[in-house]
N, CA, C and O atoms as a Maestro MAE file, in Angstrom:
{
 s_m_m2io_version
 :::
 2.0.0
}

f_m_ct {
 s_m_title
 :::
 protein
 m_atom[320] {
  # First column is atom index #
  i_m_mmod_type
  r_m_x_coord
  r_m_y_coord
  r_m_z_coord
  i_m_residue_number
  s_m_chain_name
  s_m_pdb_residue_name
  s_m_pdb_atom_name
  i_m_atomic_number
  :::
  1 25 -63.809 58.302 141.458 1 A "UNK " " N  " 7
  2 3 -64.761 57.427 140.853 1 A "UNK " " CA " 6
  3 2 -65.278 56.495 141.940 1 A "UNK " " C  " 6
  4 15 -64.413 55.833 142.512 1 A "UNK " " O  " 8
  5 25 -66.508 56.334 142.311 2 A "UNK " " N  " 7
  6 3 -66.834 55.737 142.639 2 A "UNK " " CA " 6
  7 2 -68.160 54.403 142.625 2 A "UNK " " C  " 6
  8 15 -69.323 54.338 142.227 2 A "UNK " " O  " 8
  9 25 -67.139 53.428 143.333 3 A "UNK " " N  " 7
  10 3 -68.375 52.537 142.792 3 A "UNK " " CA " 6
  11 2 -68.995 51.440 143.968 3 A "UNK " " C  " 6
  12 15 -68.376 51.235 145.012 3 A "UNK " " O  " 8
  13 25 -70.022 50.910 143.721 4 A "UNK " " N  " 7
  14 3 -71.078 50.114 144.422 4 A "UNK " " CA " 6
  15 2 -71.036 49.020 144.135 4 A "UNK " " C  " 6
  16 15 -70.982 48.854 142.916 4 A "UNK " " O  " 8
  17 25 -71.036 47.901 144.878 5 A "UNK " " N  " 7
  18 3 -71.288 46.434 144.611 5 A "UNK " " CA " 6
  19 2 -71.869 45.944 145.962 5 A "UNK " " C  " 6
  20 15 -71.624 45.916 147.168 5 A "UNK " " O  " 8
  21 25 -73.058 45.468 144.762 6 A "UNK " " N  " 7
  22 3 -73.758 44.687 145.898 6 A "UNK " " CA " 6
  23 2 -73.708 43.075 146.142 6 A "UNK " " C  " 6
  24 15 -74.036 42.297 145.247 6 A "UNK " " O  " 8
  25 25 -73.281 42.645 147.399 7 A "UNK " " N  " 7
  26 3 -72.943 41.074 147.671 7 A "UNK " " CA " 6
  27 2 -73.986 40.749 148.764 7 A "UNK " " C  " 6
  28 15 -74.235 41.486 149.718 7 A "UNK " " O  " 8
  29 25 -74.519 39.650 148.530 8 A "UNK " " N  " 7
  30 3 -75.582 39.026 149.039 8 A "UNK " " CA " 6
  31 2 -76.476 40.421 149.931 8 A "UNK " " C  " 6
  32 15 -76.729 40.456 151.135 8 A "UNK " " O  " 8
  33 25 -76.717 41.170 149.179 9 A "UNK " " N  " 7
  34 3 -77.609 42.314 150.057 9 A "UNK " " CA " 6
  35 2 -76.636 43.089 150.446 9 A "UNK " " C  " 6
  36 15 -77.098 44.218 150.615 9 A "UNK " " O  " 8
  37 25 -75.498 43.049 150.677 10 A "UNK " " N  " 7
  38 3 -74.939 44.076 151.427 10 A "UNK " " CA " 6
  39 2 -73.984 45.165 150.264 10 A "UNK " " C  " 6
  40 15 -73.346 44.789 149.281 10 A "UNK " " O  " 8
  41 25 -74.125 46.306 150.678 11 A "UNK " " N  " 7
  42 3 -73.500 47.181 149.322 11 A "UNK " " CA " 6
  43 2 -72.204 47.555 150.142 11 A "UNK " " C  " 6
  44 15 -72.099 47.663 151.364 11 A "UNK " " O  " 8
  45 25 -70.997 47.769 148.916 12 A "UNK " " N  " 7
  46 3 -69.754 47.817 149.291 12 A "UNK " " CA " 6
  47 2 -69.344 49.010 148.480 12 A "UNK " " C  " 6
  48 15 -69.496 48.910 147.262 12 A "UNK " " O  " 8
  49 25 -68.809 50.210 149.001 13 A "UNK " " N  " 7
  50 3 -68.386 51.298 148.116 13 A "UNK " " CA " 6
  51 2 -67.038 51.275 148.195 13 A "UNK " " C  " 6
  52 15 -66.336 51.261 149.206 13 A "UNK " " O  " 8
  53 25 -66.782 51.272 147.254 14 A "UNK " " N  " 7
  54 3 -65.233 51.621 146.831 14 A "UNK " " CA " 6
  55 2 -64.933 53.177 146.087 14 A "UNK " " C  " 6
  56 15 -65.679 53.798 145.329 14 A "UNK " " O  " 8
  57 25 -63.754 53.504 146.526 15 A "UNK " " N  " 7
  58 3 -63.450 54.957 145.611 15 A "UNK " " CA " 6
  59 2 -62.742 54.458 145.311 15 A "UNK " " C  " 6
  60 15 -62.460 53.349 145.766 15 A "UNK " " O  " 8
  61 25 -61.991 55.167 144.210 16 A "UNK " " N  " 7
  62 3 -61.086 54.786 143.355 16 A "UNK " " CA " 6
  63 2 -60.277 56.170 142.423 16 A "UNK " " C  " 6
  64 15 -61.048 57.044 142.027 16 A "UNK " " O  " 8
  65 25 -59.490 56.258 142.254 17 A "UNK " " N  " 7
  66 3 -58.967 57.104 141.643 17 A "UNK " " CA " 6
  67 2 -58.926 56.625 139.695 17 A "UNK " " C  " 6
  68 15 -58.377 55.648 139.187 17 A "UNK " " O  " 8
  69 25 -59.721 57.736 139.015 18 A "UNK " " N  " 7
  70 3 -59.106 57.292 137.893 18 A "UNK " " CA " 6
  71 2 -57.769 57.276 137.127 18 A "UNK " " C  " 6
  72 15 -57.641 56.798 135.999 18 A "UNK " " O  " 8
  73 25 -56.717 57.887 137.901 19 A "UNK " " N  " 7
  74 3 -55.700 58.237 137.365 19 A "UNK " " CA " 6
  75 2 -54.927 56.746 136.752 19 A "UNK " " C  " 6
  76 15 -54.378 56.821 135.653 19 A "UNK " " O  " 8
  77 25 -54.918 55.675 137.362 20 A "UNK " " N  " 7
  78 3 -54.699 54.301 136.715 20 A "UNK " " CA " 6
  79 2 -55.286 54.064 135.351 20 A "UNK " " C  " 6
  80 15 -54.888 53.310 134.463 20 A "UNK " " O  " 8
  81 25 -56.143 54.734 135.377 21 A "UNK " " N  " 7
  82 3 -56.926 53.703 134.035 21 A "UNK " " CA " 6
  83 2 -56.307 55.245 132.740 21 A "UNK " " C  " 6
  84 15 -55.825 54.882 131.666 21 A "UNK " " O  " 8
  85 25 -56.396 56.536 132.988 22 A "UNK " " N  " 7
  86 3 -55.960 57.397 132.115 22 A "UNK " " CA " 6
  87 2 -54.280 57.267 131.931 22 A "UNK " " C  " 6
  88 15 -53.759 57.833 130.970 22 A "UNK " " O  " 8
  89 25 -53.459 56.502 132.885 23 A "UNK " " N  " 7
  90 3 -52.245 56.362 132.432 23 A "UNK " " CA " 6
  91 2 -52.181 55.485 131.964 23 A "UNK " " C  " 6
  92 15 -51.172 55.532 131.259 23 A "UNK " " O  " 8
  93 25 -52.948 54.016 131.811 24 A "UNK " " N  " 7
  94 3 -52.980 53.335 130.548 24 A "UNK " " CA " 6
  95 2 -53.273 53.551 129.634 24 A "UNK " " C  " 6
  96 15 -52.554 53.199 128.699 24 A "UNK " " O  " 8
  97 25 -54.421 54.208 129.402 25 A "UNK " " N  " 7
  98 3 -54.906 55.143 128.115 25 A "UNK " " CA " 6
  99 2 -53.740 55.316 127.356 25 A "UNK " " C  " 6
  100 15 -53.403 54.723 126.331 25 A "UNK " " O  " 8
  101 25 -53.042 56.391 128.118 26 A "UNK " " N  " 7
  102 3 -52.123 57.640 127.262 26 A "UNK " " CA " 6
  103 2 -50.662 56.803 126.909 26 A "UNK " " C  " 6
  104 15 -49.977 56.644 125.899 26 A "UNK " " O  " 8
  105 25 -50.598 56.389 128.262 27 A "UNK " " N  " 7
  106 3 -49.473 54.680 127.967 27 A "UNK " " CA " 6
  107 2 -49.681 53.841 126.371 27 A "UNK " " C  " 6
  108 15 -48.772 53.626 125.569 27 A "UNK " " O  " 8
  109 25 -50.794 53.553 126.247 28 A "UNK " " N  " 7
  110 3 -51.084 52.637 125.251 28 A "UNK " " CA " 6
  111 2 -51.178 53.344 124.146 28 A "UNK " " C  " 6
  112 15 -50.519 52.807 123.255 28 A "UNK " " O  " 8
  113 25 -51.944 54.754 123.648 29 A "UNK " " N  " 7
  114 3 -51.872 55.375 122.896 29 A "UNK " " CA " 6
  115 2 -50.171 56.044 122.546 29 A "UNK " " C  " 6
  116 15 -49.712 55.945 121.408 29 A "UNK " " O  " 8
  117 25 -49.458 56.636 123.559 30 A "UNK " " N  " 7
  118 3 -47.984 56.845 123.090 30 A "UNK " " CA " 6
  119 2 -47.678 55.488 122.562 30 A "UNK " " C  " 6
  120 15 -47.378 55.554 121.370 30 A "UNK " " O  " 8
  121 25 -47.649 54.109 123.112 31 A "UNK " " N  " 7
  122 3 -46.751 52.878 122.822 31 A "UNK " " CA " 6
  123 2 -47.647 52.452 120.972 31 A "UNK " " C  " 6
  124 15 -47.176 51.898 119.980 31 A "UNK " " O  " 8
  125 25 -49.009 53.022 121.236 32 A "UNK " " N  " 7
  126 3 -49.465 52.570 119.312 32 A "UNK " " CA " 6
  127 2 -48.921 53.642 118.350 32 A "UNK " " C  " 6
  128 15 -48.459 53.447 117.226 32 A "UNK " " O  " 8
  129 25 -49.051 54.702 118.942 33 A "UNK " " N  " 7
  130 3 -48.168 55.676 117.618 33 A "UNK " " CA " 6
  131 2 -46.409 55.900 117.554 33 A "UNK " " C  " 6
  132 15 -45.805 56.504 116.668 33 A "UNK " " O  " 8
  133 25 -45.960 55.392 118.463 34 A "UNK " " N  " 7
  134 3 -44.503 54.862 118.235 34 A "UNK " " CA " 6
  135 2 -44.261 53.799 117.388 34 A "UNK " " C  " 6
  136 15 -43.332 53.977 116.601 34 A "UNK " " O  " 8
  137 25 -44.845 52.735 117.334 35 A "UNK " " N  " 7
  138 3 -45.110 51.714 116.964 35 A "UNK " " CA " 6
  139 2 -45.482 51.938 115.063 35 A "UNK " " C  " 6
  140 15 -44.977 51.456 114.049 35 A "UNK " " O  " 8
  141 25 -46.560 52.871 115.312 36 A "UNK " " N  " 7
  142 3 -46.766 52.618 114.010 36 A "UNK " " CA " 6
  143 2 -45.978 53.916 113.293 36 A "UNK " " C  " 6
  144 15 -46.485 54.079 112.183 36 A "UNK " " O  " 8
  145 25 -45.204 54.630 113.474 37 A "UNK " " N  " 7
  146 3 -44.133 55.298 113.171 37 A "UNK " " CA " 6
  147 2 -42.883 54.773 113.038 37 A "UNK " " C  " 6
  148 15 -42.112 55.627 112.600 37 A "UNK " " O  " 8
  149 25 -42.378 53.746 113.229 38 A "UNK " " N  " 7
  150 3 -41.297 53.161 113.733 38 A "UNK " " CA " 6
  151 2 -40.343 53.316 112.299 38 A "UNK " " C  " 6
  152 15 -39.231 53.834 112.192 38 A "UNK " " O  " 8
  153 25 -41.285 52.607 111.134 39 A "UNK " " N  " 7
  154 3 -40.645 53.455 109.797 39 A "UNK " " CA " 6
  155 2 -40.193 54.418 109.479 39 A "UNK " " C  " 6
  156 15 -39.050 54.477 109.026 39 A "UNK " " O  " 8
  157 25 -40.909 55.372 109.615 40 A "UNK " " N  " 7
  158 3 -40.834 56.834 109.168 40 A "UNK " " CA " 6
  159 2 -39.333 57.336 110.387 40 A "UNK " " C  " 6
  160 15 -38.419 58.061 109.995 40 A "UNK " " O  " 8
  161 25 -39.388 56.863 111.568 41 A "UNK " " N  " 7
  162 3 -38.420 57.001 112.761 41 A "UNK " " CA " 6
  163 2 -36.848 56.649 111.983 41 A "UNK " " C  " 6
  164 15 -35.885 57.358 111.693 41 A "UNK " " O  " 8
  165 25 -37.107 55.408 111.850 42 A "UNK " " N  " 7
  166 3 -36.179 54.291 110.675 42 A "UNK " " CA " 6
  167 2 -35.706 55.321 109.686 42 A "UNK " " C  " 6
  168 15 -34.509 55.528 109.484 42 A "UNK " " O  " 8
  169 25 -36.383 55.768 109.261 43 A "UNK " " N  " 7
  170 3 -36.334 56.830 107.487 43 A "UNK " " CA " 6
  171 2 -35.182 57.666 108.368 43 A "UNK " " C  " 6
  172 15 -33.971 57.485 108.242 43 A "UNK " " O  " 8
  173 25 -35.702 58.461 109.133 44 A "UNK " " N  " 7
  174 3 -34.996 59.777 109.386 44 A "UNK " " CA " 6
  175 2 -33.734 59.669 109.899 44 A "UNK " " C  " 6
  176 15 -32.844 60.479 109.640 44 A "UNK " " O  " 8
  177 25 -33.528 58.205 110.992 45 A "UNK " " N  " 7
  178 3 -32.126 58.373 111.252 45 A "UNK " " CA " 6
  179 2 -31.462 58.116 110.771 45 A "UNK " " C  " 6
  180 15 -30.347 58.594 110.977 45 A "UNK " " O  " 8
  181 25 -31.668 57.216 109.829 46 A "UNK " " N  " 7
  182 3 -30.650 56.910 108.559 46 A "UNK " " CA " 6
  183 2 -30.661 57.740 107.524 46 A "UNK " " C  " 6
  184 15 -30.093 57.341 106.507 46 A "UNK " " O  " 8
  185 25 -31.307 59.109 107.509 47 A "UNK " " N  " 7
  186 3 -31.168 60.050 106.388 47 A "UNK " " CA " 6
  187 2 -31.428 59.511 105.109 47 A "UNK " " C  " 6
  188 15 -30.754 59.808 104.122 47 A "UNK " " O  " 8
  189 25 -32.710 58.459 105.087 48 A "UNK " " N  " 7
  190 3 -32.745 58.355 103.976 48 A "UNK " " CA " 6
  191 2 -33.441 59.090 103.008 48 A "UNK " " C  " 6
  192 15 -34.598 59.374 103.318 48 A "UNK " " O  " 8
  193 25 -32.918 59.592 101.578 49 A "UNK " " N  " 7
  194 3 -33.103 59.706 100.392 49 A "UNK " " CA " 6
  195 2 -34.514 59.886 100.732 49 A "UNK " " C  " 6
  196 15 -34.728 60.965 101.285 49 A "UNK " " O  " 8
  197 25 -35.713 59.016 100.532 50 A "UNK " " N  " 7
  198 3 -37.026 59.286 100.616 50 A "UNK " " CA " 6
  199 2 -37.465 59.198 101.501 50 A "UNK " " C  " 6
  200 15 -38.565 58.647 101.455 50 A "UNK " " O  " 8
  201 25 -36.984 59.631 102.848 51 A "UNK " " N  " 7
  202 3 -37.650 59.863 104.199 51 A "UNK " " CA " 6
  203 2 -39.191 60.173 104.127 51 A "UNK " " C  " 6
  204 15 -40.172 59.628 104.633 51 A "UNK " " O  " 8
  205 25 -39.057 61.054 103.458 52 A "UNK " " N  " 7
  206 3 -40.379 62.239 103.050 52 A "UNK " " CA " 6
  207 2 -41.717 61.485 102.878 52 A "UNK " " C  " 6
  208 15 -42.747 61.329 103.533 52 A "UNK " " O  " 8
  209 25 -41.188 61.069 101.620 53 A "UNK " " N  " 7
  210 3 -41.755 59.595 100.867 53 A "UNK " " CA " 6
  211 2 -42.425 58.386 101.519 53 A "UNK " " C  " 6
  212 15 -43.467 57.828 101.174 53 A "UNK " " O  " 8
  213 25 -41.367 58.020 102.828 54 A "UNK " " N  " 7
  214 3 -41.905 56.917 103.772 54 A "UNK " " CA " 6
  215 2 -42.440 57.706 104.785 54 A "UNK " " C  " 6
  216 15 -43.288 57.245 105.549 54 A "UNK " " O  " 8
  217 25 -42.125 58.590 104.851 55 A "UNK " " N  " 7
  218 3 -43.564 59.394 105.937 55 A "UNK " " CA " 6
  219 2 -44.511 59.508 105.598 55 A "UNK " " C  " 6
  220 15 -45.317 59.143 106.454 55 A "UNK " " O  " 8
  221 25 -45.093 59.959 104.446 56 A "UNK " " N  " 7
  222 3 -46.808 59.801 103.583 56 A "UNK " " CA " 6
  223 2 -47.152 58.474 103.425 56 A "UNK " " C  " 6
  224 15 -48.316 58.122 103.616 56 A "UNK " " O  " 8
  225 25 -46.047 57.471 103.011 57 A "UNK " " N  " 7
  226 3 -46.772 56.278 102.989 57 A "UNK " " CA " 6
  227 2 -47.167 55.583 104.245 57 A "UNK " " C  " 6
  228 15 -48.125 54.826 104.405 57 A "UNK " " O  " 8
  229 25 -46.119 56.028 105.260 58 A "UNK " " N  " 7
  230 3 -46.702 55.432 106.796 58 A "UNK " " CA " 6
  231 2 -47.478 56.000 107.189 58 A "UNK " " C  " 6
  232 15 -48.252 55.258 107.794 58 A "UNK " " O  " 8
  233 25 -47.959 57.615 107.227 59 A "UNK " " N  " 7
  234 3 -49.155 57.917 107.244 59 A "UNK " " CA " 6
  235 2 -50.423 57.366 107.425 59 A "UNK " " C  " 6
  236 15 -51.230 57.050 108.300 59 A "UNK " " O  " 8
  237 25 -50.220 57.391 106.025 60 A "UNK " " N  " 7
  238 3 -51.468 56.958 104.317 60 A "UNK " " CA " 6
  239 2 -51.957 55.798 104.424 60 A "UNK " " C  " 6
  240 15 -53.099 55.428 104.152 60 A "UNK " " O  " 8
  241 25 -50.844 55.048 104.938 61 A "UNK " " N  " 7
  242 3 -51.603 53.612 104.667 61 A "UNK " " CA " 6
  243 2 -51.026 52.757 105.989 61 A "UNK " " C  " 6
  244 15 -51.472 51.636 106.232 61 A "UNK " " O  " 8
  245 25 -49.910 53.434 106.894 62 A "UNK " " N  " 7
  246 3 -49.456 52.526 107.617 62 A "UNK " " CA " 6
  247 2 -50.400 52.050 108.948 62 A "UNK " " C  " 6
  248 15 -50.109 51.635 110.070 62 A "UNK " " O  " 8
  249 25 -51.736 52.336 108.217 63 A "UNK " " N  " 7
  250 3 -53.206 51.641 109.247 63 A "UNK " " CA " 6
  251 2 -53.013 50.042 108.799 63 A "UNK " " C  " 6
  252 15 -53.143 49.104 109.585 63 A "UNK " " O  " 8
  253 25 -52.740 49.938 107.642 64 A "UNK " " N  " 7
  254 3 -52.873 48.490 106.820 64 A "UNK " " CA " 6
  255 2 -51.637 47.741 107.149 64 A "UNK " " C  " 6
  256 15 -50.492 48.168 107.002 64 A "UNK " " O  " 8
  257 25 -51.883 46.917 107.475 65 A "UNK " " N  " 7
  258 3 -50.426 45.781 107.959 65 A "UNK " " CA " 6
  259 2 -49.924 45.976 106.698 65 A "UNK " " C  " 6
  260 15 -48.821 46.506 106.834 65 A "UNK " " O  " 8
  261 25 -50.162 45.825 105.621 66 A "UNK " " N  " 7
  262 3 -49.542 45.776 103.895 66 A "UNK " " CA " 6
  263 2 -48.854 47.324 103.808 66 A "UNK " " C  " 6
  264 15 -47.751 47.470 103.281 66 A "UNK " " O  " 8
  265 25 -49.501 48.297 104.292 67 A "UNK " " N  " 7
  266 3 -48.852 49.591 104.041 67 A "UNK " " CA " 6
  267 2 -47.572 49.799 104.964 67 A "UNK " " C  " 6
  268 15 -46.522 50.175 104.442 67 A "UNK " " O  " 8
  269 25 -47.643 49.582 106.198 68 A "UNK " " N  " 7
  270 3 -46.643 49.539 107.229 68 A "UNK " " CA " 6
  271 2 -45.380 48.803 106.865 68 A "UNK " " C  " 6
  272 15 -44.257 49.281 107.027 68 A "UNK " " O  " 8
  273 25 -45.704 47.251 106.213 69 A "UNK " " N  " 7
  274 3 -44.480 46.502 105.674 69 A "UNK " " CA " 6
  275 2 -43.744 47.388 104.436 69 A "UNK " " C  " 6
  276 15 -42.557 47.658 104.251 69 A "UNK " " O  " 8
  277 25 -44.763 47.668 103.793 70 A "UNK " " N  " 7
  278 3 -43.875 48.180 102.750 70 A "UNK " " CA " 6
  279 2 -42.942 50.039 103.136 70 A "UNK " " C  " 6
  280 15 -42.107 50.588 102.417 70 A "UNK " " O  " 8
  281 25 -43.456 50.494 104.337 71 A "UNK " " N  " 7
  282 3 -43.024 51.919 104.943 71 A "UNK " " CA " 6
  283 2 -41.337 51.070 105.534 71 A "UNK " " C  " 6
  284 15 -40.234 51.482 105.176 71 A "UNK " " O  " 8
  285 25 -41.529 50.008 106.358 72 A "UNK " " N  " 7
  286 3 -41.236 49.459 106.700 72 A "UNK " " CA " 6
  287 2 -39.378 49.311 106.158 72 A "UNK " " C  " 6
  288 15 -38.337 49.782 106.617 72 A "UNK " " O  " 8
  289 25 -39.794 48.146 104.631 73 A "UNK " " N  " 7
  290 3 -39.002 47.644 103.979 73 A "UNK " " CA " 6
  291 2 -38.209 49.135 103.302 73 A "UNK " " C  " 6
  292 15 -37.005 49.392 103.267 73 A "UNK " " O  " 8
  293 25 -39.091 49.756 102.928 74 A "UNK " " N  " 7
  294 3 -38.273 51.043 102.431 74 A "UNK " " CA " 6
  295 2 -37.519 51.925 103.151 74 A "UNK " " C  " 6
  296 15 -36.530 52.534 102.743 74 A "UNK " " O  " 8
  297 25 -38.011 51.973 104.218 75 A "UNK " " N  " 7
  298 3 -37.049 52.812 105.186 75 A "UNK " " CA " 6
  299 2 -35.940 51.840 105.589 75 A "UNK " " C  " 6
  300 15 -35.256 52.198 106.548 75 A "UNK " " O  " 8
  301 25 -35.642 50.640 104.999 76 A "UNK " " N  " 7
  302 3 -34.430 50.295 105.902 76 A "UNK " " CA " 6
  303 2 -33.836 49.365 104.391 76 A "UNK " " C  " 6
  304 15 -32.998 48.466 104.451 76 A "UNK " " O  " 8
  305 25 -34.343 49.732 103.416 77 A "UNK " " N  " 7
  306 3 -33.044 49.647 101.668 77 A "UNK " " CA " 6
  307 2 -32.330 50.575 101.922 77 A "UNK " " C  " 6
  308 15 -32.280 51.561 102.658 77 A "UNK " " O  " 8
  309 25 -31.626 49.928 100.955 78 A "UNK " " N  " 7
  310 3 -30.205 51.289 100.490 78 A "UNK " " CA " 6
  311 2 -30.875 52.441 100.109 78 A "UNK " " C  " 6
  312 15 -31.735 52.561 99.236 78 A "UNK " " O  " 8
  313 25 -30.244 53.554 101.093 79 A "UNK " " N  " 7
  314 3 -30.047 55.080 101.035 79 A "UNK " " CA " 6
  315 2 -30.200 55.412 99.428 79 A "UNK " " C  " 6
  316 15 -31.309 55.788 99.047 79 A "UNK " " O  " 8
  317 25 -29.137 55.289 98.476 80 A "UNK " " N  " 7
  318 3 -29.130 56.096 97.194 80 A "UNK " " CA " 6
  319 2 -30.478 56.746 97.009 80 A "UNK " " C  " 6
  320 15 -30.692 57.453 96.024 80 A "UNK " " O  " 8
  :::
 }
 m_bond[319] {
  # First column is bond index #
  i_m_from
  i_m_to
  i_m_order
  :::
  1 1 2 1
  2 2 3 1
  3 3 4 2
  4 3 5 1
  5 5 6 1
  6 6 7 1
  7 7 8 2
  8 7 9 1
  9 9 10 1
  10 10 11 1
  11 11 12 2
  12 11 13 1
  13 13 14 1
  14 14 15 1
  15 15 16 2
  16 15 17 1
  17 17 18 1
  18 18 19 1
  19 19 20 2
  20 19 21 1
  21 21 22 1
  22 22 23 1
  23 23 24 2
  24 23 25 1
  25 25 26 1
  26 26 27 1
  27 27 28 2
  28 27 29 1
  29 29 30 1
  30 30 31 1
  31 31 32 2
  32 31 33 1
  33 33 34 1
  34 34 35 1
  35 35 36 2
  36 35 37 1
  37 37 38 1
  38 38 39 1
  39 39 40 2
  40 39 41 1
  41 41 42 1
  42 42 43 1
  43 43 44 2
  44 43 45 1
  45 45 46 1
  46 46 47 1
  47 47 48 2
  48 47 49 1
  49 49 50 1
  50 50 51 1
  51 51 52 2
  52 51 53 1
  53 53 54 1
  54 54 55 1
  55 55 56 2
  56 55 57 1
  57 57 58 1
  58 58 59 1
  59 59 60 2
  60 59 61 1
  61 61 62 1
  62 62 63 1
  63 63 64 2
  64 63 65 1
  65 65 66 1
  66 66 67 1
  67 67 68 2
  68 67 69 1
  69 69 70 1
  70 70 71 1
  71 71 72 2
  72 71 73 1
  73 73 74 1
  74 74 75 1
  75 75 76 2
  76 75 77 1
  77 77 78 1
  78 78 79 1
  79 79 80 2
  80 79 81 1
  81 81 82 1
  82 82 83 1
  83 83 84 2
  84 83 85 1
  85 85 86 1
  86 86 87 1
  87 87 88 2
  88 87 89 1
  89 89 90 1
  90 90 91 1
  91 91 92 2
  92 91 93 1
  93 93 94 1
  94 94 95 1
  95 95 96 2
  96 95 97 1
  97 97 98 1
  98 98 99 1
  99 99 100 2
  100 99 101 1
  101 101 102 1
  102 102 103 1
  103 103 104 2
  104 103 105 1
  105 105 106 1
  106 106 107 1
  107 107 108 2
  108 107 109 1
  109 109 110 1
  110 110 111 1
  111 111 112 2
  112 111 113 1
  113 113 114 1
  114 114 115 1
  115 115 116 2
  116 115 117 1
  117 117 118 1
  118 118 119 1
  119 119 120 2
  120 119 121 1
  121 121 122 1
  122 122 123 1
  123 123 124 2
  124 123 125 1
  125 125 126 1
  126 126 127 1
  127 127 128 2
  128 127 129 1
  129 129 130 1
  130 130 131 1
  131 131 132 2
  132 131 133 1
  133 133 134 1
  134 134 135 1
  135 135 136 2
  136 135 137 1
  137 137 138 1
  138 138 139 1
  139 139 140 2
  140 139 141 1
  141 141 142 1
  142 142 143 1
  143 143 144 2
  144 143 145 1
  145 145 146 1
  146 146 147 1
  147 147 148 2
  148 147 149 1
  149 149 150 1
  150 150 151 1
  151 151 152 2
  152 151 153 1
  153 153 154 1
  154 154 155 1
  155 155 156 2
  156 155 157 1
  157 157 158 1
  158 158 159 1
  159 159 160 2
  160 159 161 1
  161 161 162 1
  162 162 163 1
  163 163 164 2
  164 163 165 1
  165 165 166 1
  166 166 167 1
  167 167 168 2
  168 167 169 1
  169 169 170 1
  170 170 171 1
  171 171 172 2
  172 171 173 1
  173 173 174 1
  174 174 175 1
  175 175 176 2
  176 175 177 1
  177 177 178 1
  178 178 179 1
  179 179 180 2
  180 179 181 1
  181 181 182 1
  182 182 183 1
  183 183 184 2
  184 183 185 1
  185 185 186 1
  186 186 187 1
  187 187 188 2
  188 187 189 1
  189 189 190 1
  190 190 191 1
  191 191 192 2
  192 191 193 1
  193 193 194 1
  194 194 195 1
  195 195 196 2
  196 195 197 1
  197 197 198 1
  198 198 199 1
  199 199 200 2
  200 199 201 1
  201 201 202 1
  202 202 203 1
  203 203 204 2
  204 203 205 1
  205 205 206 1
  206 206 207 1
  207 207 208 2
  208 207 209 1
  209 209 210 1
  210 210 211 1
  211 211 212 2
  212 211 213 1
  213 213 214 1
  214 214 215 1
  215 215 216 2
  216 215 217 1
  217 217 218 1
  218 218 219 1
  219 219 220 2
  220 219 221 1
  221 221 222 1
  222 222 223 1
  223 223 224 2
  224 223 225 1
  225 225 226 1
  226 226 227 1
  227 227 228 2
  228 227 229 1
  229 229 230 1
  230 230 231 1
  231 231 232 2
  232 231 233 1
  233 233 234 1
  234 234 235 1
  235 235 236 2
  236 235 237 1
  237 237 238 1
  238 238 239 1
  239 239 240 2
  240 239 241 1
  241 241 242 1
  242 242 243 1
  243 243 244 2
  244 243 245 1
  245 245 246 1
  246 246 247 1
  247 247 248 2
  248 247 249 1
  249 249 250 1
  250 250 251 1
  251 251 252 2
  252 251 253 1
  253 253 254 1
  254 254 255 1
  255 255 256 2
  256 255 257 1
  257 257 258 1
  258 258 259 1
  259 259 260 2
  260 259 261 1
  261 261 262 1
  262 262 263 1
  263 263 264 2
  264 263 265 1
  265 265 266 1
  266 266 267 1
  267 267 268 2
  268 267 269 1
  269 269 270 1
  270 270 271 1
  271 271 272 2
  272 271 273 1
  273 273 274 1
  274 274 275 1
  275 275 276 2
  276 275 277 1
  277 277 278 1
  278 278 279 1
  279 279 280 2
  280 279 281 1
  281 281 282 1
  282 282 283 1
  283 283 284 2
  284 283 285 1
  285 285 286 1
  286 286 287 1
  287 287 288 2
  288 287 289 1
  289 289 290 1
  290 290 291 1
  291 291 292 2
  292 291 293 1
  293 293 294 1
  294 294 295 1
  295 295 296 2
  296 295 297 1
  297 297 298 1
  298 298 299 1
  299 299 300 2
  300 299 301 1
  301 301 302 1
  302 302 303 1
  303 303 304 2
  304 303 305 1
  305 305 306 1
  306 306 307 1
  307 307 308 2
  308 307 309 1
  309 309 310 1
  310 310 311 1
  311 311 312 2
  312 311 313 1
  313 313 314 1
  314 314 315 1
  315 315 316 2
  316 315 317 1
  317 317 318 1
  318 318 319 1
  319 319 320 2
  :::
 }
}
């Protein structure tokens, strides 16, 4: 990638590798869908009962801060 800047008249090229900016990308995208899985993660190692259950709802709704709490709270009640 390269780029140009011009300072008082004089142009300055820089190269640059994009590989910095695509390992934040993919960095930030793995660290948001961990994140918003963290329930459903929760569900499974504790074998809970409606794992299943808190996986569609974290899905479904765990875009919504309100859906996530409640994926959330359920994956970490009592098992029965």
């Amino acid at each position: 990638m390269d780029k140009i800047t011009i300072i008082d008249g004089v142009e300055i090229l820089e190269k640059g590798s994009p590989f910095w900016g695509w390992l934040l990308f993919f960095s930030a995208l793995f660290l948001g869908v961990w994140v918003y899985f963290i329930p459903t993660f929760i569900a499974f190692k504790r074998k809970h009962i409606s794992r299943y259950g808190i996986f569609i709802i974290n899905l479904c709704f765990g875009f919504t801060f309100f859906g996530w709490i409640i994926a959330l709270a359920w994956s970490v009640s009592k098992k029965d």
